[in-house]
N, C-alpha and C positions, 0 to 999 in steps of 0.2 A: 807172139809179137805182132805187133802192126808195122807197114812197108807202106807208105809214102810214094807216091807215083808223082812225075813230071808229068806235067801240064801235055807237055810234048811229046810224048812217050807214044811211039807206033803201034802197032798192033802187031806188029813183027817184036819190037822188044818186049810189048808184055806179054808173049805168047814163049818167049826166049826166055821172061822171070819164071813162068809157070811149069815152066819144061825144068828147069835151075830147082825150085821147091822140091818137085815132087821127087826128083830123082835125091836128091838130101832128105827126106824121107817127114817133109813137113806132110802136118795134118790139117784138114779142112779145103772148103769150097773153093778154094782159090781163088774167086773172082773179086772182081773187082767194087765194092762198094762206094757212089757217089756223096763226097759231102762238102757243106763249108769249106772244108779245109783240104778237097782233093781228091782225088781216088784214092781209096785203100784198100787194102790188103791184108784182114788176119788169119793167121797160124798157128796151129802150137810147135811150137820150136823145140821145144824138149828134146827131141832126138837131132837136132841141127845141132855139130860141133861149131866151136868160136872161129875157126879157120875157115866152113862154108858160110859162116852168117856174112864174115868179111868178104868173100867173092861175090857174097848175090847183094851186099851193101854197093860194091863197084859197078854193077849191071848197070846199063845205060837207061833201064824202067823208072830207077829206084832214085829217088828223093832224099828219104831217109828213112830209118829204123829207129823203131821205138819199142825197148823189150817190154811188154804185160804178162804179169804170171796170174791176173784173175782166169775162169773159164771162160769167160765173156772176152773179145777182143773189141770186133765194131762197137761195140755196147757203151765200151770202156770211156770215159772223160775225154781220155786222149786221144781217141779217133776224131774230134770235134770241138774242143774244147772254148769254142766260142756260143756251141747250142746248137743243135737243128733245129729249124722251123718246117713244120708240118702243114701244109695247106691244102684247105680240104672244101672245092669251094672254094669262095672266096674267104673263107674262113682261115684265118693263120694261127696254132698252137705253138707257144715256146718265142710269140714275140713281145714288144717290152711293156705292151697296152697293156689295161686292163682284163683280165682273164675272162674268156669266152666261154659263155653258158651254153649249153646243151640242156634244151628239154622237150618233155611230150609222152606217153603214158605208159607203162611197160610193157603191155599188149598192144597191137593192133586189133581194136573188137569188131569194128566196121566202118564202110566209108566214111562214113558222117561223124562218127566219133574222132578220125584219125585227122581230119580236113579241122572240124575246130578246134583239136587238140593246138594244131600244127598255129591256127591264126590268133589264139590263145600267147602260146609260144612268143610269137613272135611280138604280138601286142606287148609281151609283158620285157620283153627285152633279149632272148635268147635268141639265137644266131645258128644253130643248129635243132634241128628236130631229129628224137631217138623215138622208136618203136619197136618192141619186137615181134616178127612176123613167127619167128620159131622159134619155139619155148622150150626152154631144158626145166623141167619141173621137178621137184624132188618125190611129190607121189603121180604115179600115172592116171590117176584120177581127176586132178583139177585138166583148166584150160590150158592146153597146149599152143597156142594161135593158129593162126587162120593159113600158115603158109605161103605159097608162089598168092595166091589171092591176096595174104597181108602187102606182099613185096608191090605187088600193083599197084595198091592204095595208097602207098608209101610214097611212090612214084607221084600219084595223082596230088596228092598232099605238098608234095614237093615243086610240082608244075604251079599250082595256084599260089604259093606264100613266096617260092624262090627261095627256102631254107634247106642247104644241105642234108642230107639223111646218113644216118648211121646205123645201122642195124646189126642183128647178132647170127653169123656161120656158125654151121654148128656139124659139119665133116667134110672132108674134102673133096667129096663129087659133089657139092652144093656148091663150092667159092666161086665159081662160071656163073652159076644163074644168079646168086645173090649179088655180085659183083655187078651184074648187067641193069640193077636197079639202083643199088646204094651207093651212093658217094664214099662210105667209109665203111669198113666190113672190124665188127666186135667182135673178136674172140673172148669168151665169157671166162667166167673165175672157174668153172668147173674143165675146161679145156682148153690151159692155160699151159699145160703139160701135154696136147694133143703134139706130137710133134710132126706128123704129117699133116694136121690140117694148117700146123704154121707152118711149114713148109709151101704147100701150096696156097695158103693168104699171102707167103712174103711176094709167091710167081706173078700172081693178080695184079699185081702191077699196085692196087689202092691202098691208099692210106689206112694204117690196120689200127684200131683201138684194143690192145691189149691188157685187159683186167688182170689182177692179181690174185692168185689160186687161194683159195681159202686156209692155206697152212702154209705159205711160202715164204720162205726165206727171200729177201731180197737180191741176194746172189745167184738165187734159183728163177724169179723171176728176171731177171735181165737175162741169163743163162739162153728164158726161152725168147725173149725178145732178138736174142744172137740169131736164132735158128729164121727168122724172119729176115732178118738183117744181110745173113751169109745167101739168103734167097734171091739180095739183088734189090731190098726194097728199102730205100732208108727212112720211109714216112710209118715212123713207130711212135706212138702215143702212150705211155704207159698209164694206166687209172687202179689208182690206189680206191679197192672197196674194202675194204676190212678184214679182222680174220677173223678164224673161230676162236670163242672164251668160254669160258663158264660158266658166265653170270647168266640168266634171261633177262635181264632188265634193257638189253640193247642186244638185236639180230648179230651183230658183229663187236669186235674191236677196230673201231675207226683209229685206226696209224696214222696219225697228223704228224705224227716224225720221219716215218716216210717219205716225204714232200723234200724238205731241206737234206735229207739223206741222199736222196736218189741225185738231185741237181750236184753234189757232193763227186757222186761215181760216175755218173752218164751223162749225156747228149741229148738224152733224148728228153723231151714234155712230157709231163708230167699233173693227168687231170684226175680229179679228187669226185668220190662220187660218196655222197652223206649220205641217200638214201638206203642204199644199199648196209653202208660203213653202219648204220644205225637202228636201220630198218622202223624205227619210230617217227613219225610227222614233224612231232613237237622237239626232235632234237636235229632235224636239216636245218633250217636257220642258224643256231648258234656252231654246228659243224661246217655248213657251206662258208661263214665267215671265218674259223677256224684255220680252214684251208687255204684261202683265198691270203690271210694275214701270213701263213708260213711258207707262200709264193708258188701256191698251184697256177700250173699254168694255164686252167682249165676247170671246170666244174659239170661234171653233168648228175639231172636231176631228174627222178620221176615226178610228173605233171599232169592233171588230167582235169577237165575242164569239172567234173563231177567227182572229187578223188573219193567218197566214199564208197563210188558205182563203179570203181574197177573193179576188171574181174580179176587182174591179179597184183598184188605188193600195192594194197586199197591203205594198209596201216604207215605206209611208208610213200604217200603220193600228197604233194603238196599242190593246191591249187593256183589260180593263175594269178590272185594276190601277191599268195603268199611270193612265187617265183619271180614279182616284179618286186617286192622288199630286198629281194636278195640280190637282186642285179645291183638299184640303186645304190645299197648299204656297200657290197662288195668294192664297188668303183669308189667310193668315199675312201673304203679302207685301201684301195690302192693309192688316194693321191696324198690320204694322211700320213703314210707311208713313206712320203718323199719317191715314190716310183713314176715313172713316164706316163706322162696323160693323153698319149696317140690314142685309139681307138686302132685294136688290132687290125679291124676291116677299112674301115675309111683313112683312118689317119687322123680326122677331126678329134678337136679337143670336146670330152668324154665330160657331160654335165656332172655336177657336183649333187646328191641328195641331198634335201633342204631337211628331211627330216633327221631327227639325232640319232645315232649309232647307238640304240641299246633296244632291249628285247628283253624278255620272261622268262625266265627259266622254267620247265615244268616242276610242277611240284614231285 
């Protein structure tokens, strides 16, 4: 269940709710989670009779009760049901502008490459620069990246453009040092299920980008977004990259049902990532606008100013064209859309693309 706290509520009464739970033999962090709509409070109640739920409803903490029987409490619709906004940077996820691009190369290879990635980026219209400093690679053979040296460059890249950075933890005696450089710290699709390094990403304090695990139910990913959530951190992002299928004609199955699914059950933003979901060049365009049309709140993209000369995900990196087509086009389809023409970050009204909304399909 989720517990509702007054505004007004002492530290002596929610120390008197928490004392109240535990001894009724509720389960979970107890603490307190900040949002829109309050402080709260999830539990599983399961073992809480109808008789204690009605005394800790009376407690002077308590606002209201709201029974959930998903695994997910915080996670749930109803902890929030207006939205969170994630702001990262000045960058804001899950508000009513135009959805905010993330891009830049999926390695860090070296200074020079990561500084025009980043002025690239930005020229082309994205608002956030991604890099990764530490590579989880499926054979131990390719490029791993560069490391605490990627994290610096990151840094340095980020001094010169003024673009937020997001990069990818990869265990949790790393979240300290990555933390100390990134604006926004990625939990990747393969340790999505790590639940001590979401544990300690949710302590971190930073705004976390949580990918979705290559076979995961979406009840399983919000599950692990909880574990982030109960840590005390409500700046959860969730990004839809695809799952595993069977075909090879695409790296992934891109879930573009996902998108209006999740805004369905959760709170939280929701950013859609086509490279990955596709892992082919020539199908990000007509997936990035995919997304964008089924109201991601978010997009991020592999970008490289050279994309055939990366050294890793070269088949799936679109150039800095290609990444300004997709800004403009996207913003059209949001105002075609009938949706709010703010501009997440300024607030200004969001130009319109002069060019027509169609594109190629590969053969």
């Amino acid at each position: 269940m989720l517990i509702f706290l007054h505004t007004t509520a002492s530290a002596t009464e929610r120390a008197e709710l928490r004392h109240a739970l535990a001894a009724e033999g509720a389960r979970g962090p107890l603490g307190a989670l900040p949002t829109g709509a309050g402080d709260v409070i999830g539990v599983d109640a399961t073992a809480i009779s109808e008789q204690a739920k009605n005394r800790i409803a009376n407690l002077p903490a308590v606002k209201r009760i709201i029974p959930i029987k998903t695994a997910y409490k915080l996670a749930h619709i109803a902890a929030n049901p207006t939205g969170t906004k994630v702001k990262v940077g000045n960058v804001v996820f899950g508000s009513y502008g135009a959805p905010p691009v993330i891009a830049g190369p999926c390695s860090v290879e070296n200074e020079e490459q990561i500084i025009e990635a980043a002025k690239a980026a930005k020229a082309s219209g994205a608002v956030m620069l991604r890099g990764g400093a530490f590579k989880p690679r499926t054979s131990p053979y390719t490029f791993q990246g560069l490391g605490p040296q990627g994290l610096r460059m990151l840094a340095r890249a980020r001094e010169i453009t003024g673009l937020p950075v997001v990069t990818e933890v990869m265990e949790p005696g790393m979240v300290d040092a990555v933390a100390a450089f990134a604006d926004m710290l990625q939990i990747g699709a393969r340790n999505m299920q790590n639940y001590s390094l979401l544990i300690a990403a949710g302590h971190s304090g930073k705004p976390i980008l949580l990918k979705r695990g290559p076979s995961s139910t979406l009840d399983e990913w919000l599950s692990a977004a909880e574990y982030i959530l109960a840590a005390g951190n409500p700046n959860v992002v969730l990004c839809e990259r695809g799952l595993r299928g069977f075909d090879n004609h695409t790296r992934n199955i891109f879930d573009v049902t996902a998108i209006p699914a999740l805004h369905s059950l959760t709170h939280l933003p929701v950013v859609a990532d086509p490279s990955h979901g596709t892992g082919k060049r020539s199908f990000v365009t007509p997936m990035a606008l995919a997304a964008a049309a089924a109201g991601a709140d978010g997009l991020i993209l592999e970008m490289h100013p050279r994309p055939d000369e990366a050294m890793s995900d070269a088949d799936q990196t679109i150039s800095p064209d290609t990444l300004r087509d997709i800004v403009q086009k996207i913003r059209a389809i949001h105002i075609a859309l009938g949706r709010p023409t703010e501009d997440a970050i300024s607030g200004e009204a969001l130009p319109i693309a002069q060019e027509p909304l169609s594109y190629v399909f590969p053969e």
